[in-house]
LUMMAR-345624 format. One line per field, with one value per atom (N, C-alpha, C, CB): residue number from 1; residue in three letters; atom name; x, y, z. Coordinates in pm, whole numbers. Glycine has a CB too. Layout:
milum (NUM; ...) $
romar (ALA; ...) $
guti (CA; ...) $
X (X; ...) $
Y (Y; ...) $
Z (Z; ...) $
END
This chain:
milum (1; 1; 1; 1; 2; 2; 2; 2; 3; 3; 3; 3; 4; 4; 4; 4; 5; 5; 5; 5; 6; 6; 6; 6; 7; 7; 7; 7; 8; 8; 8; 8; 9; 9; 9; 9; 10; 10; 10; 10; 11; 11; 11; 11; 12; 12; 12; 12; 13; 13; 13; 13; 14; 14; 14; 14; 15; 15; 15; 15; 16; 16; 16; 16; 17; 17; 17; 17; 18; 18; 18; 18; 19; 19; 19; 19; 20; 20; 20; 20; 21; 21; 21; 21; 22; 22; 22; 22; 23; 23; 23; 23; 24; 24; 24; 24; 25; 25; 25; 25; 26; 26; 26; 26; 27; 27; 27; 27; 28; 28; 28; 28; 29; 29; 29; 29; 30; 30; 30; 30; 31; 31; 31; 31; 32; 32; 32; 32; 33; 33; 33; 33; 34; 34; 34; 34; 35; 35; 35; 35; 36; 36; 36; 36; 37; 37; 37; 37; 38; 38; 38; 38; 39; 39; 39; 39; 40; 40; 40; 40; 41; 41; 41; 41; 42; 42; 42; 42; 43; 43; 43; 43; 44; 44; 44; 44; 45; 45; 45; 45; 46; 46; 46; 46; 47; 47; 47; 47; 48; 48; 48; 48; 49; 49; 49; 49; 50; 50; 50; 50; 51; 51; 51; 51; 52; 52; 52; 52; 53; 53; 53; 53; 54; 54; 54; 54; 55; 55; 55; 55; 56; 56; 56; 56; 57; 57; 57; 57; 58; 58; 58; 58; 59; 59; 59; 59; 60; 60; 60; 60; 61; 61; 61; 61; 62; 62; 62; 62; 63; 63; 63; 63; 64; 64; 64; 64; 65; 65; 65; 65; 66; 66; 66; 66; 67; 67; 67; 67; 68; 68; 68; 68; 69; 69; 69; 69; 70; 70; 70; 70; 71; 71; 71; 71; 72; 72; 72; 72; 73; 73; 73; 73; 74; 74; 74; 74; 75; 75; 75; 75; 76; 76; 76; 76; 77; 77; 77; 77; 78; 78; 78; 78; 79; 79; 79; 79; 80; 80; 80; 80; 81; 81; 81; 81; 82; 82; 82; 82; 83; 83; 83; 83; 84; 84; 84; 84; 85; 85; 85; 85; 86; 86; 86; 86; 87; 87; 87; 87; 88; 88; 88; 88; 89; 89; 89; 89; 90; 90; 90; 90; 91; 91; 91; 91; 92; 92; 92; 92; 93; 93; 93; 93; 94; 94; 94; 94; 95; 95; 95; 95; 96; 96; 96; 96; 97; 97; 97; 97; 98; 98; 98; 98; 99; 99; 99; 99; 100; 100; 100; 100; 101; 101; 101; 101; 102; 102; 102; 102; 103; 103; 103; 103; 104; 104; 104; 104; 105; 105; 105; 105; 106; 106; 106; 106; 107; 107; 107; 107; 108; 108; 108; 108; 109; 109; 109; 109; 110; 110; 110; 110; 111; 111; 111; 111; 112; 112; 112; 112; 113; 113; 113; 113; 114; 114; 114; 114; 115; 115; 115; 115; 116; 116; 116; 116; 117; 117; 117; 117; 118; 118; 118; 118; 119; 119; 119; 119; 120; 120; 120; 120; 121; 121; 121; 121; 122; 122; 122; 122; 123; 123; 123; 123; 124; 124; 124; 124; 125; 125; 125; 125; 126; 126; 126; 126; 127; 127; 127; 127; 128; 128; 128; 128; 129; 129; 129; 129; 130; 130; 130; 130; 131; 131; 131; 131; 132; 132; 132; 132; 133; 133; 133; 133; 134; 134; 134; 134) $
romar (UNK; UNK; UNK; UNK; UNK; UNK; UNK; UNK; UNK; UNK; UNK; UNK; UNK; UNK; UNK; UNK; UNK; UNK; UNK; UNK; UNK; UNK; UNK; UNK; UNK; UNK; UNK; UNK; UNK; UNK; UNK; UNK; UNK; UNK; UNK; UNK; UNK; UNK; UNK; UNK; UNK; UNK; UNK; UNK; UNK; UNK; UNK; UNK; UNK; UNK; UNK; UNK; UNK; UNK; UNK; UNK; UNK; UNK; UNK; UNK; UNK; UNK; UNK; UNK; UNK; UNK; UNK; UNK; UNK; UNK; UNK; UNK; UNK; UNK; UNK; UNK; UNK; UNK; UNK; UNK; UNK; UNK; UNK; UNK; UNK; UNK; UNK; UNK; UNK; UNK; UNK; UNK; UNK; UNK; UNK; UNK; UNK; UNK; UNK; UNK; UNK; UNK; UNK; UNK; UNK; UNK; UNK; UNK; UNK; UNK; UNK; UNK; UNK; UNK; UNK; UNK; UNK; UNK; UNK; UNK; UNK; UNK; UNK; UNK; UNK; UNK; UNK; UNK; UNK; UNK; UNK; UNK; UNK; UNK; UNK; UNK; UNK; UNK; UNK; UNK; UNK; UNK; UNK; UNK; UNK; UNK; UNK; UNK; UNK; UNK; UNK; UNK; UNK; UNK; UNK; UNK; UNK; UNK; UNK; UNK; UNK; UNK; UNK; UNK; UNK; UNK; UNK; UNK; UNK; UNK; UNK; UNK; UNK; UNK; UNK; UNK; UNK; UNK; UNK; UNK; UNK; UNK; UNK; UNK; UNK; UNK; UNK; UNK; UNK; UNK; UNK; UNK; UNK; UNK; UNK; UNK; UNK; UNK; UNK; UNK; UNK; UNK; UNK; UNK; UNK; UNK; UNK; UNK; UNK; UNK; UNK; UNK; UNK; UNK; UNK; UNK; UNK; UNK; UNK; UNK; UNK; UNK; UNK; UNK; UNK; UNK; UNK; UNK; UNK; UNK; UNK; UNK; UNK; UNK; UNK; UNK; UNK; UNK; UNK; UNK; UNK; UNK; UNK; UNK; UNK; UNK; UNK; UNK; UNK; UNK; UNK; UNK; UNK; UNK; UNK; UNK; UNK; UNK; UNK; UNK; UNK; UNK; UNK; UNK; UNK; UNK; UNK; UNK; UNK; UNK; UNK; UNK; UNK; UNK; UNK; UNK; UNK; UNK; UNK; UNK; UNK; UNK; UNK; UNK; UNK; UNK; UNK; UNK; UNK; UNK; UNK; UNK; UNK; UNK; UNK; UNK; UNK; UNK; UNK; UNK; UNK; UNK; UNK; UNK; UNK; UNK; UNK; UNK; UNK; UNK; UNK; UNK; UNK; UNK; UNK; UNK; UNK; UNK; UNK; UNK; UNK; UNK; UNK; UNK; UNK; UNK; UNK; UNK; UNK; UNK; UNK; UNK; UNK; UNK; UNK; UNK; UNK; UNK; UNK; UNK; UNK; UNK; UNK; UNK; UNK; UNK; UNK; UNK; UNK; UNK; UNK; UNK; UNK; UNK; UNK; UNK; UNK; UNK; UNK; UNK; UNK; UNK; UNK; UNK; UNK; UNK; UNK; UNK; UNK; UNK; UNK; UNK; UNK; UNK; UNK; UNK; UNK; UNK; UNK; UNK; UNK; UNK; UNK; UNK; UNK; UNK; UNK; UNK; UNK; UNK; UNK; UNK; UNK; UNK; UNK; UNK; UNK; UNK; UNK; UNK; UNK; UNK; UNK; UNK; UNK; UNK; UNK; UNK; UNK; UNK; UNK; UNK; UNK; UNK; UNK; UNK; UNK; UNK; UNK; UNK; UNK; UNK; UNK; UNK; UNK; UNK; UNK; UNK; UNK; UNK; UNK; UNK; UNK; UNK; UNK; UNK; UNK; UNK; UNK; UNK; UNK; UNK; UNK; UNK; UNK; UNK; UNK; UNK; UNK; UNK; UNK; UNK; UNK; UNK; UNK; UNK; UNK; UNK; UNK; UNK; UNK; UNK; UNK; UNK; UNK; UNK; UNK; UNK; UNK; UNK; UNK; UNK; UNK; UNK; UNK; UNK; UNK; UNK; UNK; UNK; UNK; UNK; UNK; UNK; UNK; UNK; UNK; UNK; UNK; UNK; UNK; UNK; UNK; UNK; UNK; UNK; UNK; UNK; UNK; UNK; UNK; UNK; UNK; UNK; UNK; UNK; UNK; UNK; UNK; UNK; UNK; UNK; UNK; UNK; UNK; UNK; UNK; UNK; UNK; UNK; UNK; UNK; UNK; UNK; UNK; UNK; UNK; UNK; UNK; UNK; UNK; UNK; UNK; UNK; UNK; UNK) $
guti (N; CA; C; CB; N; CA; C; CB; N; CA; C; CB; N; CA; C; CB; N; CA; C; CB; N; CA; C; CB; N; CA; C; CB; N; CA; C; CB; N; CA; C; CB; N; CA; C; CB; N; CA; C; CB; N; CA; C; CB; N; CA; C; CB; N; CA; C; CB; N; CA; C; CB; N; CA; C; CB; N; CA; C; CB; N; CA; C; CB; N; CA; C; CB; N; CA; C; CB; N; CA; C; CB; N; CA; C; CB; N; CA; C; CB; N; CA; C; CB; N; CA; C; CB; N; CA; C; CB; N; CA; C; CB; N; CA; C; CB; N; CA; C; CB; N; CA; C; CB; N; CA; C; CB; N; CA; C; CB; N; CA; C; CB; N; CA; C; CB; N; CA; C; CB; N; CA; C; CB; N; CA; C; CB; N; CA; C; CB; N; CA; C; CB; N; CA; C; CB; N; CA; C; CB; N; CA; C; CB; N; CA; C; CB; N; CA; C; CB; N; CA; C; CB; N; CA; C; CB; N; CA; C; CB; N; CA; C; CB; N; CA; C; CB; N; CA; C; CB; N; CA; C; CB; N; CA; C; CB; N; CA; C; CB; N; CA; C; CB; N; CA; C; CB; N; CA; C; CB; N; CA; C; CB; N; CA; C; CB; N; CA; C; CB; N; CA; C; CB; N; CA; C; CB; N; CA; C; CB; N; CA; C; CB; N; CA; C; CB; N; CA; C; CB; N; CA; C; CB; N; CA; C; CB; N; CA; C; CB; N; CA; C; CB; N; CA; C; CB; N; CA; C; CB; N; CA; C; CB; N; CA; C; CB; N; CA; C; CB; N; CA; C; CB; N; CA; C; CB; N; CA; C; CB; N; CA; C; CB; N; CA; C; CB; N; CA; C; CB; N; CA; C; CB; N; CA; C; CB; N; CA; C; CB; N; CA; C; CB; N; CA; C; CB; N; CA; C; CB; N; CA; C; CB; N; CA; C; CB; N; CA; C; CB; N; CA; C; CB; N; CA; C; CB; N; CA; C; CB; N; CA; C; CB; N; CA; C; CB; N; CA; C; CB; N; CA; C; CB; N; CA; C; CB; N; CA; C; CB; N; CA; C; CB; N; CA; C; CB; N; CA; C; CB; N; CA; C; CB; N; CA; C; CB; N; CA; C; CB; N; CA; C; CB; N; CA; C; CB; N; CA; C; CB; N; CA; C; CB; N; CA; C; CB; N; CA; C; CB; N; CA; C; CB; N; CA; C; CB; N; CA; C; CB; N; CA; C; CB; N; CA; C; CB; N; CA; C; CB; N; CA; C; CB; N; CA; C; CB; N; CA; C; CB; N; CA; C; CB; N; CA; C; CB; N; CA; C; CB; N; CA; C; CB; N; CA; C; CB; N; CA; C; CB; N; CA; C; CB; N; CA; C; CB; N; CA; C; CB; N; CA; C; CB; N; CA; C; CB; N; CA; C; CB; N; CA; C; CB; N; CA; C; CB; N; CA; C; CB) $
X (10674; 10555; 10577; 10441; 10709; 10691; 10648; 10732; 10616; 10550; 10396; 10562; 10303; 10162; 10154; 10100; 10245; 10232; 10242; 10350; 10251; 10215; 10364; 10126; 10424; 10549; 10709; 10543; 10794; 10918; 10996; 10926; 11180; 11259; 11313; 11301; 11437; 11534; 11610; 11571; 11733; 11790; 11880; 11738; 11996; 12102; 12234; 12155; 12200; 12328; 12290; 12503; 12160; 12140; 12165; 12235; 12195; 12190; 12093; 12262; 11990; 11913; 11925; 11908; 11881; 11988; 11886; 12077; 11965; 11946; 11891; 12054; 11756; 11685; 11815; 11452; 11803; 11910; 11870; 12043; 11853; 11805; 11676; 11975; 11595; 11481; 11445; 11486; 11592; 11544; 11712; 11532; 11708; 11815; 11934; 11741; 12037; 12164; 12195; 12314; 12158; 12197; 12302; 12097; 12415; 12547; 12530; 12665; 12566; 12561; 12674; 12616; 12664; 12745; 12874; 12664; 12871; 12938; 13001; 12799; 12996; 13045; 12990; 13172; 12920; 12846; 12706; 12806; 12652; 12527; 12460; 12517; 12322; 12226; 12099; 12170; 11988; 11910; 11799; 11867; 11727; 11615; 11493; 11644; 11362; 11255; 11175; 11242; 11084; 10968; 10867; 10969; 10723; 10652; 10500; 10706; 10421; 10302; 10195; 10347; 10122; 10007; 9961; 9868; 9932; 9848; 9907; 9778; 9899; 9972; 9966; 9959; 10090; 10101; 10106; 10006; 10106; 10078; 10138; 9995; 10323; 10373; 10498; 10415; 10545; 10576; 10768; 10476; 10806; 11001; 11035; 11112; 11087; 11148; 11330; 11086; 11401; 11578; 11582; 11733; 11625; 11693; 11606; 11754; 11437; 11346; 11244; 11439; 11292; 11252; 11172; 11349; 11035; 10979; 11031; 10778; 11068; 11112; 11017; 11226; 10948; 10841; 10744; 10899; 10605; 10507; 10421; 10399; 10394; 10318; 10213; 10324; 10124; 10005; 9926; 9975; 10063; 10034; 9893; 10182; 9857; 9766; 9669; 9789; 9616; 9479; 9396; 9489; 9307; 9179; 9164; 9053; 9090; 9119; 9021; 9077; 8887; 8803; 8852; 8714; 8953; 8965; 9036; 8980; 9137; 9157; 9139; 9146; 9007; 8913; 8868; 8840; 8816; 8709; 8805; 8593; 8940; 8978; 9010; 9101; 8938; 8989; 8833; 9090; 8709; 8607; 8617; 8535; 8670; 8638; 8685; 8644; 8718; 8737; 8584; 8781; 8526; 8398; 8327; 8364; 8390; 8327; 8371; 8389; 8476; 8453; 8356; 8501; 8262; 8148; 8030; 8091; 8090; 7981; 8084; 7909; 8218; 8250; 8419; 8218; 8410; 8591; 8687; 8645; 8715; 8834; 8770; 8893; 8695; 8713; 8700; 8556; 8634; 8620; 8748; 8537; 8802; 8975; 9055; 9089; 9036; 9125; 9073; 9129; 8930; 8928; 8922; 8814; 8863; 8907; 9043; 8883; 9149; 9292; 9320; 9423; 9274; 9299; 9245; 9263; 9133; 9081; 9126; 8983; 9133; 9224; 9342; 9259; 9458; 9529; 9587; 9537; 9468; 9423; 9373; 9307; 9283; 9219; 9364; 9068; 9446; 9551; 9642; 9629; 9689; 9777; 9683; 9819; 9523; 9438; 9430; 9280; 9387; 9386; 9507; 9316; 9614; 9735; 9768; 9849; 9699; 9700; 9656; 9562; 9793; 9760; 9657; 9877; 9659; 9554; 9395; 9613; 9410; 9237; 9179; 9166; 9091; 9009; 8951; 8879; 8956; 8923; 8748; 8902; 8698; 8602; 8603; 8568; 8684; 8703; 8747; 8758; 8869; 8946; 8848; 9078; 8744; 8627; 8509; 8539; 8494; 8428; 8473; 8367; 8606; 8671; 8647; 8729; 8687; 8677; 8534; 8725; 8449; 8309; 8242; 8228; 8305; 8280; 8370; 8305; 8481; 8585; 8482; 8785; 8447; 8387; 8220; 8373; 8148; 8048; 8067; 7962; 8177; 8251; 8335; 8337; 8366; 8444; 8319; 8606; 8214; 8135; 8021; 8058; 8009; 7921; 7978; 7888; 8136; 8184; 8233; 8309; 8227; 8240; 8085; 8299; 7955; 7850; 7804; 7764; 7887; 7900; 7944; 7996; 8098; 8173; 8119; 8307; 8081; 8068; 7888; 8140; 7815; 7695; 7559; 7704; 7563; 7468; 7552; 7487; 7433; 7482; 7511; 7403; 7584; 7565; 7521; 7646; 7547; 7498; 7330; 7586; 7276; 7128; 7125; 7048) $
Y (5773; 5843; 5993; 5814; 6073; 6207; 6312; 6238; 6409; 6534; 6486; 6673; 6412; 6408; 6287; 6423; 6218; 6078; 6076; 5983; 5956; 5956; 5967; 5784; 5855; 5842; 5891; 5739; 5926; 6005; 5987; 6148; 5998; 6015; 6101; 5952; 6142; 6250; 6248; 6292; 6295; 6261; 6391; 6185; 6402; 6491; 6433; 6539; 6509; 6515; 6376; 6533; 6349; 6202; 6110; 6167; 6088; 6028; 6007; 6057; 5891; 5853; 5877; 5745; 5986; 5962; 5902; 6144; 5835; 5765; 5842; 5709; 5836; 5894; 5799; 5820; 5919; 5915; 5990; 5985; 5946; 6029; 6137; 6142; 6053; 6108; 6245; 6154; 6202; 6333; 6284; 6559; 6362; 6336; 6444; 6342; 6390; 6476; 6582; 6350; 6677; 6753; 6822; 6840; 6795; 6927; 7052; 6876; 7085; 7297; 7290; 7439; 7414; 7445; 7497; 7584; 7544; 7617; 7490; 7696; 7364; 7267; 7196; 7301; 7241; 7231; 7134; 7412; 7062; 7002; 7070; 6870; 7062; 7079; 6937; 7214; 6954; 6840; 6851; 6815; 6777; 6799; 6697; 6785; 6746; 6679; 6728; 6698; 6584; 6590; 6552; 6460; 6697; 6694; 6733; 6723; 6584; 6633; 6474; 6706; 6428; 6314; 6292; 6361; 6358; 6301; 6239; 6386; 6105; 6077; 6169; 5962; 6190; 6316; 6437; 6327; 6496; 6576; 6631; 6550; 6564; 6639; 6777; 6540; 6802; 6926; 6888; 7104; 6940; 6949; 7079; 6944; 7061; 7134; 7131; 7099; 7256; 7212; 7350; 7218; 7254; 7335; 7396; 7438; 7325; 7393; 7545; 7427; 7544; 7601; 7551; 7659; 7586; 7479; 7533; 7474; 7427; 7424; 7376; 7359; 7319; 7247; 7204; 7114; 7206; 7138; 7045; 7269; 6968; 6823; 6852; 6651; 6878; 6881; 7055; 6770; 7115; 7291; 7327; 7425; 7266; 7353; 7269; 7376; 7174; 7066; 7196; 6831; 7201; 7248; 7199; 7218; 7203; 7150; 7024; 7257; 7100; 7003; 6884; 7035; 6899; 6744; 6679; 6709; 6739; 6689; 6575; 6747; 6626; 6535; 6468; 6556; 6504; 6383; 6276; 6449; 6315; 6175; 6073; 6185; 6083; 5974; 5928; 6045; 5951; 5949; 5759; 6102; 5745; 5577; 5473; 5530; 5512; 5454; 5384; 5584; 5452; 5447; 5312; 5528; 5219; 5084; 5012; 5006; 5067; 4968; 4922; 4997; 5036; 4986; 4894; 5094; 4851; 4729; 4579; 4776; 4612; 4478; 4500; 4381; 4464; 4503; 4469; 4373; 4325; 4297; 4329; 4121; 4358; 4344; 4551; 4218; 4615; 4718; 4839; 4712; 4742; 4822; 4819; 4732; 4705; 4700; 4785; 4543; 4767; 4864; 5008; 4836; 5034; 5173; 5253; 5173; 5127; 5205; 5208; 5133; 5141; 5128; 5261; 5009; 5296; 5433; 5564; 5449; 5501; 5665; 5691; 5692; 5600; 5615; 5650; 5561; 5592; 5652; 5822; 5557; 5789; 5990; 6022; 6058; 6043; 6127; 6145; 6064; 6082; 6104; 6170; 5972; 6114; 6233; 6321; 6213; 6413; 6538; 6576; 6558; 6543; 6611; 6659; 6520; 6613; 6614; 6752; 6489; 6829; 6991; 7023; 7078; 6920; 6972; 6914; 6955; 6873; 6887; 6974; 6786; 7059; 7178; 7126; 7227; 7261; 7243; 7136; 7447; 7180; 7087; 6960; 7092; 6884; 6789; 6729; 6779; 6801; 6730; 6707; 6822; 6813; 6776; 6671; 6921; 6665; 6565; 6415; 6593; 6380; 6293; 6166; 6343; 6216; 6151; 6090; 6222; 6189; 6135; 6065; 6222; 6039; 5934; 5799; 5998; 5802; 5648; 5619; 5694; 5735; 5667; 5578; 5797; 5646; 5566; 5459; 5634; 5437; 5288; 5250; 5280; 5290; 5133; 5104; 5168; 5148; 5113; 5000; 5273; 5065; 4975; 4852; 5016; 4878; 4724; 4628; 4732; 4714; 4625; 4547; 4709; 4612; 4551; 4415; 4670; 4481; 4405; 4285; 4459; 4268; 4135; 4091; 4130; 4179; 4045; 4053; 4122; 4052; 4013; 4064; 3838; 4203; 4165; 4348; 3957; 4420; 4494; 4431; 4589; 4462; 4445; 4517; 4421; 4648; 4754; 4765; 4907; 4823; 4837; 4905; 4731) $
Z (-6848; -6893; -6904; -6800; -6845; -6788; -6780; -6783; -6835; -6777; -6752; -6888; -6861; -6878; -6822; -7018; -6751; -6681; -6518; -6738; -6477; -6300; -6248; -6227; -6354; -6313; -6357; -6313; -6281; -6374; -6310; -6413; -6397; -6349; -6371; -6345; -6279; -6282; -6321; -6214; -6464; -6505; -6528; -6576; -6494; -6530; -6629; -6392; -6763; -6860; -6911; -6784; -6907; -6980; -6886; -7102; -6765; -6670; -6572; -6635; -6529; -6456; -6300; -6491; -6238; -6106; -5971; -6053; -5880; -5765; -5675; -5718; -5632; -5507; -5353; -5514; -5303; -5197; -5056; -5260; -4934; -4802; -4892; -4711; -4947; -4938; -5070; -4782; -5174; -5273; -5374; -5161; -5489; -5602; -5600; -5753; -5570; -5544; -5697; -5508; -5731; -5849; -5807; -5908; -5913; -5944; -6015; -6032; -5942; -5966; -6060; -5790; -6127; -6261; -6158; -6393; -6091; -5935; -5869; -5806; -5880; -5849; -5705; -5858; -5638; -5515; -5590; -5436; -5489; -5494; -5415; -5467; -5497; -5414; -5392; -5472; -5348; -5339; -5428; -5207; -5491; -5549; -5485; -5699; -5430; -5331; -5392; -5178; -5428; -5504; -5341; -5665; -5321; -5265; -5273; -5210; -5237; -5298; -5292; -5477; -5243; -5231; -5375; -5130; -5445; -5560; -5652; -5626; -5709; -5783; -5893; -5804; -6002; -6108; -6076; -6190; -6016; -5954; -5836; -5945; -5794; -5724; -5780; -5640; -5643; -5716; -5676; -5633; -5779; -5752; -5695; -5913; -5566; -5496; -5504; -5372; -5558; -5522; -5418; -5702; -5307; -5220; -5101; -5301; -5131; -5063; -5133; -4946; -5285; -5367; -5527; -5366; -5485; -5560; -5750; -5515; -5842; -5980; -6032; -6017; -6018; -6112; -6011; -6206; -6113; -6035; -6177; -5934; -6157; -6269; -6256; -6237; -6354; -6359; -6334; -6258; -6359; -6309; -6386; -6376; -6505; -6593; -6551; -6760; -6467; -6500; -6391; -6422; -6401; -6302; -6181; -6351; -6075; -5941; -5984; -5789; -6056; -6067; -6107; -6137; -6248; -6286; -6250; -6387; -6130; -6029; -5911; -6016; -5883; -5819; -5856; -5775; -5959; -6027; -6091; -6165; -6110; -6159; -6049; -6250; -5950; -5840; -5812; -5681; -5873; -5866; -5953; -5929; -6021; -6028; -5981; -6122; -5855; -5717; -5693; -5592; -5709; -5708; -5723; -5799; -5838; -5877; -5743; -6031; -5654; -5527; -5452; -5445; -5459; -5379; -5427; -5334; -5566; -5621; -5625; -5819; -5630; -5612; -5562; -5763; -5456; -5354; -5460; -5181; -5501; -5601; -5753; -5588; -5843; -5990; -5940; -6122; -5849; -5852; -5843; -5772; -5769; -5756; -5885; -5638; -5895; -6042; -6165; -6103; -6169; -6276; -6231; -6363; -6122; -6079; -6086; -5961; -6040; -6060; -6203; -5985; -6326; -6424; -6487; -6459; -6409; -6453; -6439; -6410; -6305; -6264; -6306; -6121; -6330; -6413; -6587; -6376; -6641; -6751; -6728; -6800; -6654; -6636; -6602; -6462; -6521; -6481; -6611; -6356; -6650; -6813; -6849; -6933; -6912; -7046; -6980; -7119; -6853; -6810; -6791; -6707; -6819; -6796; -6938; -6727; -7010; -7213; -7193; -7341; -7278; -7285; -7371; -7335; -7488; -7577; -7585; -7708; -7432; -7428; -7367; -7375; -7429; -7372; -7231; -7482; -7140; -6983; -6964; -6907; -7068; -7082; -7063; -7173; -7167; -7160; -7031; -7243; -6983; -6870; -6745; -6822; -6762; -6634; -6664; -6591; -6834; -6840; -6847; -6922; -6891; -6854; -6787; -6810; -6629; -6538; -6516; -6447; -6517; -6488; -6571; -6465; -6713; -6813; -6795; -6955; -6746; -6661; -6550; -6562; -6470; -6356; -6382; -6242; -6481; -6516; -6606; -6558; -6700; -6733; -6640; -6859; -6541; -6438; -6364; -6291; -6377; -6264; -6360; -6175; -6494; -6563; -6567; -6692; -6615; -6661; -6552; -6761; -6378; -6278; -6249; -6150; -6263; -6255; -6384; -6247; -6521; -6629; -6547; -6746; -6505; -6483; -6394; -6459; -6289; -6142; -6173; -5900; -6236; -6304; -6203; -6331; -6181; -6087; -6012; -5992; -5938; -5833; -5709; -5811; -5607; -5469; -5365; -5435; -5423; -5331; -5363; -5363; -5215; -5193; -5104; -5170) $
END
């Protein structure tokens, strides 16, 4: 998926390389390795560290807000445990790629989420036919 996606690999000289004791062995032009450690909880959104020096961070341009709110259609859990997860992760995963989309105005990326979260929640009350919560 990489830069605007959840998931990535590391690849030097066209080569895929092997996470190893916890991070990806990169060769220096200098002939020495150094380490490369990706650190950070949110999915999309961690950051590449070589050497203990952060190189990159995923998701540098999204807002904090849309941030948050894309974990907001989690939310259909509380109307139904199994159809609610599934479409919730289906959501949030979708929101994390489109707010990582450079060319949607900051607008968008905050309104986003809070439009997945009111469709995983409609179409979890849609499937399992009925609310549960009261």
């Amino acid at each position: 998926m990489g830069i605007h996606g959840i998931f990535y690999k590391i690849r030097q000289g066209g080569e895929v390389l092997k996470k190893r004791r916890g991070g990806w062995p990169i060769a220096m032009k200098n002939g020495q390795e150094a380490k490369l450690n990706a650190a950070g909880w949110l999915p999309g959104f961690q950051s590449l560290y070589l050497d203990n020096e952060r190189v990159y961070r995923f998701g540098a341009d999204v807002p904090l807000a849309a941030k948050i709110l894309s974990f907001f259609p989690l939310l259909a859990i509380g109307w139904d445990p199994f159809v609610g997860v599934l479409l919730g992760i289906i959501f949030v995963f979708y929101g994390i790629v489109s707010i990582k989309n450079p060319l949607f105005p900051t607008k968008t990326r905050i309104a986003l989420p809070i439009m997945n979260t009111i469709a995983a929640v409609l179409l979890t009350i849609v499937i399992v036919g009925g609310t549960s919560v009261s």
